[in-house]
C-alpha positions as a Markdown table, in Angstrom:
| # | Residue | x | y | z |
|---|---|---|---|---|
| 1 | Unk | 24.7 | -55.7 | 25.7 |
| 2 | Unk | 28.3 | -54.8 | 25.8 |
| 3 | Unk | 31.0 | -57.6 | 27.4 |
| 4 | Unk | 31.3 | -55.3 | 30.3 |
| 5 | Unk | 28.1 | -54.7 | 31.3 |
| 6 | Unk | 27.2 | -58.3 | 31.1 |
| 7 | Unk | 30.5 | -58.9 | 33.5 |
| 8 | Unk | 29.2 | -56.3 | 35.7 |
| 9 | Unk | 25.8 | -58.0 | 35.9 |
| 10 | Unk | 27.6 | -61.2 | 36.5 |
| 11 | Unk | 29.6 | -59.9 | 39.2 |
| 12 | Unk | 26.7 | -58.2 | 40.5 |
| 13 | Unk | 24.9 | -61.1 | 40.9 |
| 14 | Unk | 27.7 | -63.2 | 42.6 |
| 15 | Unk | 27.7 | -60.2 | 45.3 |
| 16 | Unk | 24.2 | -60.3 | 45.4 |
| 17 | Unk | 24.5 | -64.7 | 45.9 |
| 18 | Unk | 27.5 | -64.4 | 48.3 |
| 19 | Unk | 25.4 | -61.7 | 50.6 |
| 20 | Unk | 22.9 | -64.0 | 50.7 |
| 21 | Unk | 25.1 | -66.9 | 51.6 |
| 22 | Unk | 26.9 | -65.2 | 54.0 |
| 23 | Unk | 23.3 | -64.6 | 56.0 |
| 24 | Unk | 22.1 | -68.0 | 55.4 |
| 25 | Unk | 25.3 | -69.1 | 56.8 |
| 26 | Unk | 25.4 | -67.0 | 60.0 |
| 27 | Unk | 21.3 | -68.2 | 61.1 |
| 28 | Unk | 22.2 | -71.4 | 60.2 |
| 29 | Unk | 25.0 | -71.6 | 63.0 |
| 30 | Unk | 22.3 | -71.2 | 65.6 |
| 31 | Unk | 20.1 | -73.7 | 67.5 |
| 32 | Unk | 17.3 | -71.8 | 68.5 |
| 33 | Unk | 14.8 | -68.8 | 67.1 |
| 34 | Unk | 12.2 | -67.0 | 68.2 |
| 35 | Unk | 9.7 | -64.8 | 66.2 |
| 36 | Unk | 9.2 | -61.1 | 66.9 |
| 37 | Unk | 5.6 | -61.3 | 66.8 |
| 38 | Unk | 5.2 | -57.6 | 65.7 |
| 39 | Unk | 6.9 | -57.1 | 61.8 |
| 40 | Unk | 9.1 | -54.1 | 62.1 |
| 41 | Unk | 9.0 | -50.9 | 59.8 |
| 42 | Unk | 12.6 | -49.8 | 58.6 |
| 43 | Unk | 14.0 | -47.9 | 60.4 |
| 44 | Unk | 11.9 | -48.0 | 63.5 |
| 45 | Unk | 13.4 | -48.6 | 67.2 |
| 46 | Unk | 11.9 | -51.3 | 69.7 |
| 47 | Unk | 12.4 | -53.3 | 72.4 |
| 48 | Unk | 11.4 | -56.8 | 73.9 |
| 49 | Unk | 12.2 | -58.4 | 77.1 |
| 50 | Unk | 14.0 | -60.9 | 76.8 |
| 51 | Unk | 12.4 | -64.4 | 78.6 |
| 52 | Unk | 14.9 | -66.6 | 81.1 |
| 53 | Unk | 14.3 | -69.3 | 77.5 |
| 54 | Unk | 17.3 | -66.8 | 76.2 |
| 55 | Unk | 19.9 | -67.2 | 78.3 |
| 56 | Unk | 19.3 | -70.6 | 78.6 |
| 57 | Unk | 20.0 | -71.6 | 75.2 |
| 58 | Unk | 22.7 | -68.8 | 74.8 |
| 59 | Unk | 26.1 | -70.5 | 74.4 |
| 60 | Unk | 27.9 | -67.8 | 75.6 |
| 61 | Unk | 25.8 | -64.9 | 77.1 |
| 62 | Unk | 23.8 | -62.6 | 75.1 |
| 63 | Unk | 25.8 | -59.7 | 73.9 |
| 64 | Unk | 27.8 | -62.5 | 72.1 |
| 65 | Unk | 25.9 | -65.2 | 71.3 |
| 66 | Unk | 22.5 | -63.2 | 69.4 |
| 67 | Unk | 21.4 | -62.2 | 66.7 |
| 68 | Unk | 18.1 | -60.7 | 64.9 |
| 69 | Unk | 17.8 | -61.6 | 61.0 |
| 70 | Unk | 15.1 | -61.3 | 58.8 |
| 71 | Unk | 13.5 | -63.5 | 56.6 |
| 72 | Unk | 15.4 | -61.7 | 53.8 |
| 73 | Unk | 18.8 | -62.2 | 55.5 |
| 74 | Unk | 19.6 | -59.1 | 56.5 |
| 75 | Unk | 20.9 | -58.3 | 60.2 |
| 76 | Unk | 19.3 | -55.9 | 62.4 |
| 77 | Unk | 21.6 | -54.0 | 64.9 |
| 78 | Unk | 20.8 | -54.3 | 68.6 |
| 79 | Unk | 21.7 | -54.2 | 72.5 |
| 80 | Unk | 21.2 | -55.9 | 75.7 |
| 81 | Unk | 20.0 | -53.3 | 77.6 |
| 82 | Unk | 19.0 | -53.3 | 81.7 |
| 83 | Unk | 18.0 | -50.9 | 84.4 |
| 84 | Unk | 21.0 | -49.3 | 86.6 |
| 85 | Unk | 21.7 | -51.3 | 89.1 |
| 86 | Unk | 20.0 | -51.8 | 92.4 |
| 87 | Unk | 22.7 | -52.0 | 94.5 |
| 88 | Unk | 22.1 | -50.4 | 97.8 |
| 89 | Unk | 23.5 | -46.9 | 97.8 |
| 90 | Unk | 23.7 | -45.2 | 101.1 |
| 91 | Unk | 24.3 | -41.3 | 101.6 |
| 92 | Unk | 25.9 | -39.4 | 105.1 |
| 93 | Unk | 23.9 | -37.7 | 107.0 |
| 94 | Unk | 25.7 | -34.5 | 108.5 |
| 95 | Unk | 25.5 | -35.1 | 112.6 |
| 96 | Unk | 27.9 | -34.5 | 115.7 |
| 97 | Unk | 28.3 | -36.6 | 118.5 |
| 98 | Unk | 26.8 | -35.3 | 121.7 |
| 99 | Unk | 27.4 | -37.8 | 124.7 |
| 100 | Unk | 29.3 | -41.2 | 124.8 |
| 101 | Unk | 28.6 | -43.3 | 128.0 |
| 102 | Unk | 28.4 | -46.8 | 129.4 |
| 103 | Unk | 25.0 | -46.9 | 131.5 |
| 104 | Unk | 24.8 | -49.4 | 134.3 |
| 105 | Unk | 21.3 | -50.0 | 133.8 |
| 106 | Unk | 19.9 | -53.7 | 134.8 |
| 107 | Unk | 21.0 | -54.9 | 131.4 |
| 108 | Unk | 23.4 | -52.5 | 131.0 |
| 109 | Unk | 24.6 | -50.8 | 127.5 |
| 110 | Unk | 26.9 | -48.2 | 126.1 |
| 111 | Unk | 25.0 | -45.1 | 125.2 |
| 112 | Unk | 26.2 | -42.7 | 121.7 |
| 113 | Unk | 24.0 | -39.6 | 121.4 |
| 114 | Unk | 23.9 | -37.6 | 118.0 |
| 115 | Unk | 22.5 | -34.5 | 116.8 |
| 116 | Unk | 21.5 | -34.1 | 113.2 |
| 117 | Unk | 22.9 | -31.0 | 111.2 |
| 118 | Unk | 20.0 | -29.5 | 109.5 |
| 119 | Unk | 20.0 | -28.6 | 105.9 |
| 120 | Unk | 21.3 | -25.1 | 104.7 |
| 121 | Unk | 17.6 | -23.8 | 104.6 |
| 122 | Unk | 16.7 | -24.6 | 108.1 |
| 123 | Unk | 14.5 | -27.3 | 107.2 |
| 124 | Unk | 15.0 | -31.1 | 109.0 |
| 125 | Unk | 17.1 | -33.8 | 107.3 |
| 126 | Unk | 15.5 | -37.1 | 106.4 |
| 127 | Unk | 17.5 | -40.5 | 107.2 |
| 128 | Unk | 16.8 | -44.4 | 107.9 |
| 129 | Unk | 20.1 | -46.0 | 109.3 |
| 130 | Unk | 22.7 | -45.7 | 111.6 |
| 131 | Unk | 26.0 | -47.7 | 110.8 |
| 132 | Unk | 28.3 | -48.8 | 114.3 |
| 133 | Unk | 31.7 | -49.6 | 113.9 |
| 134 | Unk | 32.7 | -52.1 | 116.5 |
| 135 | Unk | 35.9 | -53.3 | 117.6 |
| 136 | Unk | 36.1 | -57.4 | 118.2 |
| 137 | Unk | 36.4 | -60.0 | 115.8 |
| 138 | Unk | 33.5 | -61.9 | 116.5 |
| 139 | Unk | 30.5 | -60.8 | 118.2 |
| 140 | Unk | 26.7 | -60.0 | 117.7 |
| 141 | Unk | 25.3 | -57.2 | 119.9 |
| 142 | Unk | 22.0 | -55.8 | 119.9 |
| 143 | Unk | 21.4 | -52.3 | 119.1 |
| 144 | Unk | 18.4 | -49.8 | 119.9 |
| 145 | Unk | 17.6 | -46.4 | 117.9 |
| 146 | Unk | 15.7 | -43.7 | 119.9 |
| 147 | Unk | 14.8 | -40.4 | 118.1 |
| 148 | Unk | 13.6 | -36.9 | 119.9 |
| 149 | Unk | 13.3 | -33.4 | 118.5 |
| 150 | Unk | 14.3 | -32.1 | 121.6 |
| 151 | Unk | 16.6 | -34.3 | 123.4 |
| 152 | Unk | 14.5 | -35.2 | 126.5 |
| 153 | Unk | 11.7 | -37.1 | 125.3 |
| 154 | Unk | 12.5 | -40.1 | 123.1 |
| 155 | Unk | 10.7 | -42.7 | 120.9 |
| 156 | Unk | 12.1 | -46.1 | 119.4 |
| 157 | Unk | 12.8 | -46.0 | 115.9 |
| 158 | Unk | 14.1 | -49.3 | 115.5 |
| 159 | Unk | 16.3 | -52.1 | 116.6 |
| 160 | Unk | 18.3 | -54.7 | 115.2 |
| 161 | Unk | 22.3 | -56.4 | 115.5 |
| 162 | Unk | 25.5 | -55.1 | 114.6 |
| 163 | Unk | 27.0 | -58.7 | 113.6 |
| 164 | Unk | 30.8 | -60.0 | 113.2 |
| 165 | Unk | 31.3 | -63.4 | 112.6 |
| 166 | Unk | 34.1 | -65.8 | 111.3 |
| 167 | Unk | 32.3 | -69.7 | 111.7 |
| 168 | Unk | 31.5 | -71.3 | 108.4 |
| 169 | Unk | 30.3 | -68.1 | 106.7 |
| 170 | Unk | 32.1 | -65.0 | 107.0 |
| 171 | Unk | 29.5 | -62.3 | 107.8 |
| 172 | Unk | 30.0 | -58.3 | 108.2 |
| 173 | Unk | 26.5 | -56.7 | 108.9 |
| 174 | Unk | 27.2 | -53.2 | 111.3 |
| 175 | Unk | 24.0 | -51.2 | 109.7 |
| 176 | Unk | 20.1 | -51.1 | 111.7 |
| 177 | Unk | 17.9 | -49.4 | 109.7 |
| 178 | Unk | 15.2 | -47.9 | 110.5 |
| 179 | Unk | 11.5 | -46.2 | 109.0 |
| 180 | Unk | 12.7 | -42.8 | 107.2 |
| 181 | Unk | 12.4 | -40.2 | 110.3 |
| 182 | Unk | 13.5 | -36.3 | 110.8 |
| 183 | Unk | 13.9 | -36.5 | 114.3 |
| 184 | Unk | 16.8 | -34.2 | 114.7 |
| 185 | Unk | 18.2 | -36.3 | 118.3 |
| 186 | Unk | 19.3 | -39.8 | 117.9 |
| 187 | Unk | 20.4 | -42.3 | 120.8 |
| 188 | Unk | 22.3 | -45.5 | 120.1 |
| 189 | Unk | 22.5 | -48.0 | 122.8 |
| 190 | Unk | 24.4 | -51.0 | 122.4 |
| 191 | Unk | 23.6 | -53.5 | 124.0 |
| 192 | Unk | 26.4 | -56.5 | 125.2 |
| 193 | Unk | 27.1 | -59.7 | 123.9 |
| 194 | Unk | 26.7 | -62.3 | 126.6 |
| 195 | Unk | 29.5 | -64.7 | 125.6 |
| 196 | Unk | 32.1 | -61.5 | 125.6 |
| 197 | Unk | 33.0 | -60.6 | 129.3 |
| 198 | Unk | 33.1 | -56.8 | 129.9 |
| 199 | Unk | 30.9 | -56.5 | 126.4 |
| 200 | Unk | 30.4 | -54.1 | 124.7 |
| 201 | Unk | 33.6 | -51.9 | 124.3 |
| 202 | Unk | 32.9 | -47.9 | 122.6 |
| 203 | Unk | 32.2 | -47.9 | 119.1 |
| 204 | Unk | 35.0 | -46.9 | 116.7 |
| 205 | Unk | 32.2 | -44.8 | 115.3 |
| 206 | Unk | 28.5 | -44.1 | 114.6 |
| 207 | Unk | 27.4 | -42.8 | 111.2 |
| 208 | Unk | 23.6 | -41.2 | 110.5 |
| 209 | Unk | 22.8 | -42.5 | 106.6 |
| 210 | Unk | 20.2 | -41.9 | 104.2 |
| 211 | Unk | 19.3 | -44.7 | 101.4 |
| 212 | Unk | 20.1 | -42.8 | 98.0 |
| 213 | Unk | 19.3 | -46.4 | 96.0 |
| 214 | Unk | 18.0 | -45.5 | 92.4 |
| 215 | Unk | 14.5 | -46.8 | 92.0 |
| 216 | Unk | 14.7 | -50.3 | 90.4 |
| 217 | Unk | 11.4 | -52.3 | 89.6 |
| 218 | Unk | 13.2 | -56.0 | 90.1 |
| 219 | Unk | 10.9 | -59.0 | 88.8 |
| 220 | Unk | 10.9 | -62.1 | 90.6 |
| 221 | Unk | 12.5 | -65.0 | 89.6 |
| 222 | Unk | 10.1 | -68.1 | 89.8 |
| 223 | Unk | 11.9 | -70.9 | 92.6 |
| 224 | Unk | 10.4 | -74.5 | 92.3 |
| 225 | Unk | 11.5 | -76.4 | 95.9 |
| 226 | Unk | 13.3 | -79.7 | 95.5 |
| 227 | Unk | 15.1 | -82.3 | 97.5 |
| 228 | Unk | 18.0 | -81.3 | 98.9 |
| 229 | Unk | 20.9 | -84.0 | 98.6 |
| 230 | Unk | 22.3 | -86.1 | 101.2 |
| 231 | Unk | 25.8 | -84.0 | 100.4 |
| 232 | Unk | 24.4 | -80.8 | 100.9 |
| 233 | Unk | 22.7 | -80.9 | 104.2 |
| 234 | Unk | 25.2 | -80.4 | 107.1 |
| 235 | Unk | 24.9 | -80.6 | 110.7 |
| 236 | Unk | 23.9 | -77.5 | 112.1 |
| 237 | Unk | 22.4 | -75.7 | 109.5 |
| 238 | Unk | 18.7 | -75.6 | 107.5 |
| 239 | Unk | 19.0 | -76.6 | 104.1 |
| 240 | Unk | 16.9 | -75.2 | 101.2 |
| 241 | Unk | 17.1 | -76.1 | 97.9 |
| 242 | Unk | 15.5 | -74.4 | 94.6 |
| 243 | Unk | 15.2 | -74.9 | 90.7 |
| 244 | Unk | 14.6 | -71.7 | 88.9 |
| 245 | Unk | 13.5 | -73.8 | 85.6 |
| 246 | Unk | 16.3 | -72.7 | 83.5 |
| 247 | Unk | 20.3 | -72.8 | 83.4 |
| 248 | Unk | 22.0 | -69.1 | 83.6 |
| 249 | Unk | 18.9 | -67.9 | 85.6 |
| 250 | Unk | 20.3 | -63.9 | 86.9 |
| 251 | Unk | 19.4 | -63.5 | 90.2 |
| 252 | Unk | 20.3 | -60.3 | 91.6 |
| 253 | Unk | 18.6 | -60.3 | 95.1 |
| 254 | Unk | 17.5 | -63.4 | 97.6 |
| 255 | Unk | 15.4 | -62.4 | 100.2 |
| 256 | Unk | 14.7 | -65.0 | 103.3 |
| 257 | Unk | 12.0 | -64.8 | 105.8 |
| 258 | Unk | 11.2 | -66.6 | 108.2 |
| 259 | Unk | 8.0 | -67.1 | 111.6 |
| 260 | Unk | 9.5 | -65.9 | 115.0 |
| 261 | Unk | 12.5 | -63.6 | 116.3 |
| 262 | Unk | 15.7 | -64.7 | 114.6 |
| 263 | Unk | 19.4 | -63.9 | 114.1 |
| 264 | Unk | 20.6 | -66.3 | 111.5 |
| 265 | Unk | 23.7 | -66.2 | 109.7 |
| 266 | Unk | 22.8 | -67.3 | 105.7 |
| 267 | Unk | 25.0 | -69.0 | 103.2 |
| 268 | Unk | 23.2 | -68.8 | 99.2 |
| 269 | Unk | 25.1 | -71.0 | 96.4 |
| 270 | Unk | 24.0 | -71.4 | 92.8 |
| 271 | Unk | 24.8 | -73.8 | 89.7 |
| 272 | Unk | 23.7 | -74.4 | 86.4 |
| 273 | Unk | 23.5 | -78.5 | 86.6 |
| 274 | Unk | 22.4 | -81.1 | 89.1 |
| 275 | Unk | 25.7 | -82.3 | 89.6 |
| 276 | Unk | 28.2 | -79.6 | 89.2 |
| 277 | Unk | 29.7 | -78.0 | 91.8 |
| 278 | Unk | 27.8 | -74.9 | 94.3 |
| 279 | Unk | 29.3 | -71.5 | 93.7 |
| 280 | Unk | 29.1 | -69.2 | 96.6 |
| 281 | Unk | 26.8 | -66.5 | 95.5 |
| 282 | Unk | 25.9 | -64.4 | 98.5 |
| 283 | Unk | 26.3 | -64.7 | 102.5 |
| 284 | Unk | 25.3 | -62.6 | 105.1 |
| 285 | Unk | 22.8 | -62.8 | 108.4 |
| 286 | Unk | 19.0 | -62.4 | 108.3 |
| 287 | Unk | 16.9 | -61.3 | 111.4 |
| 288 | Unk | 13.5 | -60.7 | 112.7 |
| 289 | Unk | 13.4 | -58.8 | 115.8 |
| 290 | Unk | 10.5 | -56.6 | 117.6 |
| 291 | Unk | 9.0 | -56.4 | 114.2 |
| 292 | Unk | 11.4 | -55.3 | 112.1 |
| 293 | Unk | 12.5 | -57.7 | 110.0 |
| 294 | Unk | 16.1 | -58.1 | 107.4 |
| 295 | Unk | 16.1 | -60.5 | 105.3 |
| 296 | Unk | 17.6 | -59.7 | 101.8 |
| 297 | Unk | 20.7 | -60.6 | 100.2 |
| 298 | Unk | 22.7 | -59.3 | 97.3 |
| 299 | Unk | 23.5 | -62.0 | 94.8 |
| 300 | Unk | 24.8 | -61.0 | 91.5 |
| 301 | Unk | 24.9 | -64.3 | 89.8 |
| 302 | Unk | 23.2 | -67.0 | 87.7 |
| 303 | Unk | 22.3 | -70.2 | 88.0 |
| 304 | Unk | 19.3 | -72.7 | 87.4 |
| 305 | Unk | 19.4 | -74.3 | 90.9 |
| 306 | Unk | 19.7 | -72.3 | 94.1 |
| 307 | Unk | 20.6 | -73.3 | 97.6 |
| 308 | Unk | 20.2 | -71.5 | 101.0 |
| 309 | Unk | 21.6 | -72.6 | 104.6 |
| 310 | Unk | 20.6 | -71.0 | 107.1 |
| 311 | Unk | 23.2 | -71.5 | 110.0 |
| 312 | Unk | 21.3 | -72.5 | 113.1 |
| 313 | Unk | 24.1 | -74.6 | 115.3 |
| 314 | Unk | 22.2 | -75.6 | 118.5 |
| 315 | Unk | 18.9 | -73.9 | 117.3 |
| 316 | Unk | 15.8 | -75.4 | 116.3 |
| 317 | Unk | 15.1 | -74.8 | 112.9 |
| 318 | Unk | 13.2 | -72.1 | 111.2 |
| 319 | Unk | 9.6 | -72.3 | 111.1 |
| 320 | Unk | 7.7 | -71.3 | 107.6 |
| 321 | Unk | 10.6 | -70.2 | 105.4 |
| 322 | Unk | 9.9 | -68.1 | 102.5 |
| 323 | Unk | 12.5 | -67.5 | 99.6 |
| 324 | Unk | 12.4 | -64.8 | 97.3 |
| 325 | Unk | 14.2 | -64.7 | 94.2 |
| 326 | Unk | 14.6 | -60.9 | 91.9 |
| 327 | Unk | 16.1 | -60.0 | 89.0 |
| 328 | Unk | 16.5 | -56.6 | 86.8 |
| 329 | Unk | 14.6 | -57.5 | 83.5 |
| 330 | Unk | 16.8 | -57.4 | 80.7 |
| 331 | Unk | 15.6 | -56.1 | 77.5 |
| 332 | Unk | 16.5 | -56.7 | 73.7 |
| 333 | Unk | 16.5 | -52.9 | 72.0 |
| 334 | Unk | 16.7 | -53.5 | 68.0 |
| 335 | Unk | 16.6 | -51.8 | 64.7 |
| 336 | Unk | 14.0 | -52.8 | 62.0 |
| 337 | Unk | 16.3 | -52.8 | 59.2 |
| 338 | Unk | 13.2 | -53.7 | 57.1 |
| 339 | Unk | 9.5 | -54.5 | 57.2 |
| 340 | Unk | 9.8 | -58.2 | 56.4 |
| 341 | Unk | 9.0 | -60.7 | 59.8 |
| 342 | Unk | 12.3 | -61.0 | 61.9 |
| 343 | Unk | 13.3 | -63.6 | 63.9 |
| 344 | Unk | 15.6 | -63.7 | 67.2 |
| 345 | Unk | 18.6 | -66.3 | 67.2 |
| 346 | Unk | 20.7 | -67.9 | 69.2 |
| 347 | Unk | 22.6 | -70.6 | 70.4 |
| 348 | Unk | 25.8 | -71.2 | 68.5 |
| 349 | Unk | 29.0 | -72.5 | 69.4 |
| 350 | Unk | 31.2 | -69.8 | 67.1 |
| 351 | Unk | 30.4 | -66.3 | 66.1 |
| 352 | Unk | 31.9 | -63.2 | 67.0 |
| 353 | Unk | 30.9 | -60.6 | 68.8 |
| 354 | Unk | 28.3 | -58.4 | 67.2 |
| 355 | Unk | 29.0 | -54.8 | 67.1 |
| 356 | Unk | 26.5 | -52.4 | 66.4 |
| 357 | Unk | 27.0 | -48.1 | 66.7 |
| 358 | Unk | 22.6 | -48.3 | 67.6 |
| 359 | Unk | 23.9 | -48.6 | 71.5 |
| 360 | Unk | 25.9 | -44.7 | 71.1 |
| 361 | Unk | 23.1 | -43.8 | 68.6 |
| 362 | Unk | 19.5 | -44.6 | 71.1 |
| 363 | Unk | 19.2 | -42.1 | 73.4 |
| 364 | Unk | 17.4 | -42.8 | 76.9 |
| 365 | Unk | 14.5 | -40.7 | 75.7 |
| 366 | Unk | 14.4 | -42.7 | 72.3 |
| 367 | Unk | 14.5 | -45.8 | 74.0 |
| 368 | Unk | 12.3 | -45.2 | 76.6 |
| 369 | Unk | 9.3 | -44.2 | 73.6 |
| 370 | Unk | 10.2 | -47.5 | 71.7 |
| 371 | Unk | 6.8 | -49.7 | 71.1 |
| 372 | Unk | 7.1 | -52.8 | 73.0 |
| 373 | Unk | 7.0 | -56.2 | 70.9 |
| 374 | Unk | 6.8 | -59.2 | 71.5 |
| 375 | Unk | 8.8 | -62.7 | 71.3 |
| 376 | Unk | 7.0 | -65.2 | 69.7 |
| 377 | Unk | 7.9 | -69.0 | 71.8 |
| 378 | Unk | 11.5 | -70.6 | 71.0 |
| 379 | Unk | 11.6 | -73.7 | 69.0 |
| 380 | Unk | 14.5 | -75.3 | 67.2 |
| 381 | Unk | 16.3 | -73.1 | 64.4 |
| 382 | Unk | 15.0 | -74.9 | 61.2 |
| 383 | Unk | 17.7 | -73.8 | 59.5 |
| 384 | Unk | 20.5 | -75.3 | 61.9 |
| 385 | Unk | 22.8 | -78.1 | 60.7 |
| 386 | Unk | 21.8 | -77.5 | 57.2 |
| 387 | Unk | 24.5 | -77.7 | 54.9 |
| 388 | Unk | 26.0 | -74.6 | 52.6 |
| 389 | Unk | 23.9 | -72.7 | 49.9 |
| 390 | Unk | 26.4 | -74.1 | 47.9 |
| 391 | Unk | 25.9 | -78.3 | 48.3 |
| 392 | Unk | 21.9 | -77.6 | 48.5 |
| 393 | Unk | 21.9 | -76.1 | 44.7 |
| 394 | Unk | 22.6 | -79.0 | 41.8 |
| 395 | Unk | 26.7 | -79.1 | 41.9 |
| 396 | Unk | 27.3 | -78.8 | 38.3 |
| 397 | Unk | 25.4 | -75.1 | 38.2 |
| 398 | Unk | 27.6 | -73.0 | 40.8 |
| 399 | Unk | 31.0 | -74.5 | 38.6 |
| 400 | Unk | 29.4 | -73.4 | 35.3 |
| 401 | Unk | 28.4 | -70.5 | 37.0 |
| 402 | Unk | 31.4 | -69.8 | 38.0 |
| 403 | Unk | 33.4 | -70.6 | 35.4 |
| 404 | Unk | 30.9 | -68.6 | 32.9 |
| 405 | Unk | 31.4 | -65.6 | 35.0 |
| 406 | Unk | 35.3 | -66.0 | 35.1 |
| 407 | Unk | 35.2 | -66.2 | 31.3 |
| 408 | Unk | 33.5 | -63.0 | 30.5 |
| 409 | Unk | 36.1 | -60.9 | 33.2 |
| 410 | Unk | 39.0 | -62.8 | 31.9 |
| 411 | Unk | 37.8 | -61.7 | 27.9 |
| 412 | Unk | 37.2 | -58.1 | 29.3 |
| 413 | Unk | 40.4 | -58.1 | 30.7 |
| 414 | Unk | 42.2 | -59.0 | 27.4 |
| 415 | Unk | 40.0 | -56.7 | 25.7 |
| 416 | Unk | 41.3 | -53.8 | 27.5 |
| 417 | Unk | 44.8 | -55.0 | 27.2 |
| 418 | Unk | 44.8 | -54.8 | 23.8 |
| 419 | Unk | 43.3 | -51.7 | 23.5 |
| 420 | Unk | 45.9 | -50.2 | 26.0 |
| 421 | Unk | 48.5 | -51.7 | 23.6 |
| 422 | Unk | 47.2 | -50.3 | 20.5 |
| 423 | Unk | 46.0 | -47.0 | 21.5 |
| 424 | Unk | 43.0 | -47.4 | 21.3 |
């Protein structure tokens, strides 16, 4: 064998070595693993959800702080992928106002009648929500939803509060919603609020809505009750306190219910440890009137311990209160770059940001046929805290090694020097 194809395979094999250290180093960096249960085929797409264990031990979220390595080193590309969101989406309604009127009824109320436009082929629109725009700075009046197809006989649709309010929470709730209907008359009476004298004034406005939400399958988020602390139980409001089992817990929606006929303004707070400080995640008001019940409030944030307070003031407290916690499952869409057993990791203080081209190259219909694996349980990365390839092998081989490779280039090099200078 010629001196420069024995430096070829010597360099070849120091690529080959430094590869290999270069993985070992990266899944040694991180604390945890878990085993994808399935072995991949090369080449293959799939996807796992990924358990609340993840983003527990995640350092720094999981588009960052992630990776999937095989036991032959080599890295598989992925994506954190979830569902759109489930934010509420709400659509107009086409309708004109017919009558506006204060009616001097018993308990009187001002009265805002609207006719529905119907669709461009004739046929009825659907919708589930009127929103009143009030004047006032703080209030909370009642409001009643009648619907008729021909403007003299009317049924209730629903009923429910159009609420303003500044004290302790700040709260902004002017929609009452209503079962889907295709009545083509609405009325809107508004009813007064009894601590406001000459209550209620005409509505800035009353808009007919539809929900347009995309549908959304939210999971729920297992909540544990626990003692609230002497600290965070105040004078005039109901207390509730929650541990979702795991730190950086997503929690997307919080739905409160409770026995009886209610208004309740509601304060929600998270936070990852028992003694750090709350984070205002959501606020709002609950109620439970004539049936129809709302109750659920838009999060958006994580946390392993949850609190709710439910603002009662001179109230008794709620009786049998039931808190929901949902989520959008979050799923782990990889590559097989091979068909040896994989392993998901994570966990580690330093490592950049992965960056993959799989997310612009799996398509929704791709993704959507992926077989679903599964994650094996987390336990401690066995491979964390160990020290370089380099200081595990005996220390005289990797100088020899390296100095016998550095021979044979440098006498290659010369070689070819001289031959330049001869001629040859």
């Amino acid at each position: 064998m010629s001196r420069a194809a024995s430096a070829g395979l010597v360099l070849a094999a120091c690529a080959a070595a430094a590869a290999a250290r270069g993985a070992d180093d990266l899944a040694r960096r991180f604390a945890w693993r878990q085993p994808i249960e399935t072995p991949g085929a090369a080449g293959t797409l799939y996807r796992a959800r990924l358990p609340p264990e993840v983003f527990d031990g995640a350092r720094f979220g999981p588009d960052r702080d992630l990776r999937v390595i095989d036991a032959g080193g080599r890295q598989w590309p992925f994506f954190v992928r979830a569902p759109a969101t489930s934010g509420s989406l709400w659509t107009p309604v086409p309708a004109r106002a017919l009558n506006r009127s204060r009616v001097e009824a018993p308990e009187p109320y001002v009265r805002w009648d609207v006719a529905i436009e119907p669709s461009p082929d004739g046929r009825p629109v659907e919708h589930d929500r009127v929103r009143v725009t009030m004047p006032g700075t703080e209030f909370i009046r009642r409001v009643d939803v009648l619907g008729s197809d021909d403007g003299a006989t009317w049924g209730r649709l629903g009923e429910g509060y159009v609420v303003r309010h500044r004290r302790d929470v700040a709260v902004e709730s002017h929609v009452v919603r209503y079962a889907p209907s295709i009545f083509r008359h609405l009325q809107v009476r508004i009813r007064p609020d009894p601590r406001l004298p000459g209550d209620p004034p005409e509505p800035d406005a009353v808009d007919v809505l539809r929900d347009a939400t995309p549908s959304v399958e939210l999971a729920d988020v297992p909540l544990q009750p626990v003692e609230a602390s002497p600290e965070d139980v105040g004078e005039g409001r109901q207390t509730l306190v929650f541990d979702a089992g795991y730190a950086r817990q997503e929690v997307e929606e919080i739905e409160v219910e409770a026995a009886g006929e209610y208004v309740r303004p509601v304060a929600v707070y998270a936070r990852d440890a028992a003694t750090s400080d709350w984070r205002r995640a959501a606020s709002g008001e609950i109620q439970s009137l004539g049936g129809a019940r709302r109750g659920t409030l838009r999060a958006g944030m994580a946390g392993r311990y949850w609190r709710v307070d439910v603002f009662r003031y001179d109230d008794a407290p709620l009786a049998e209160v039931r808190v929901r916690a949902r989520a959008r499952p979050k799923w782990l869409v990889f590559e097989a770059a091979s068909g040896d057993p994989a392993a998901l990791y994570y966990g580690a203080d330093r490592v950049p940001a992965p960056s993959y081209d799989l997310v612009r190259r799996a398509h929704e219909g791709r993704i959507a046929a992926a077989p679903e694996v599964r994650l094996g349980p987390r336990e401690p990365n066995p491979l964390a805290g160990a020290p370089p390839w380099t200081e595990r092998l005996p220390r005289i081989f990797v100088p020899a090694g390296i100095g016998a490779a550095s021979v044979i280039v440098l006498a290659v090099i010369l070689r070819m020097l001289s031959r330049v200078r001869t001629g040859a």
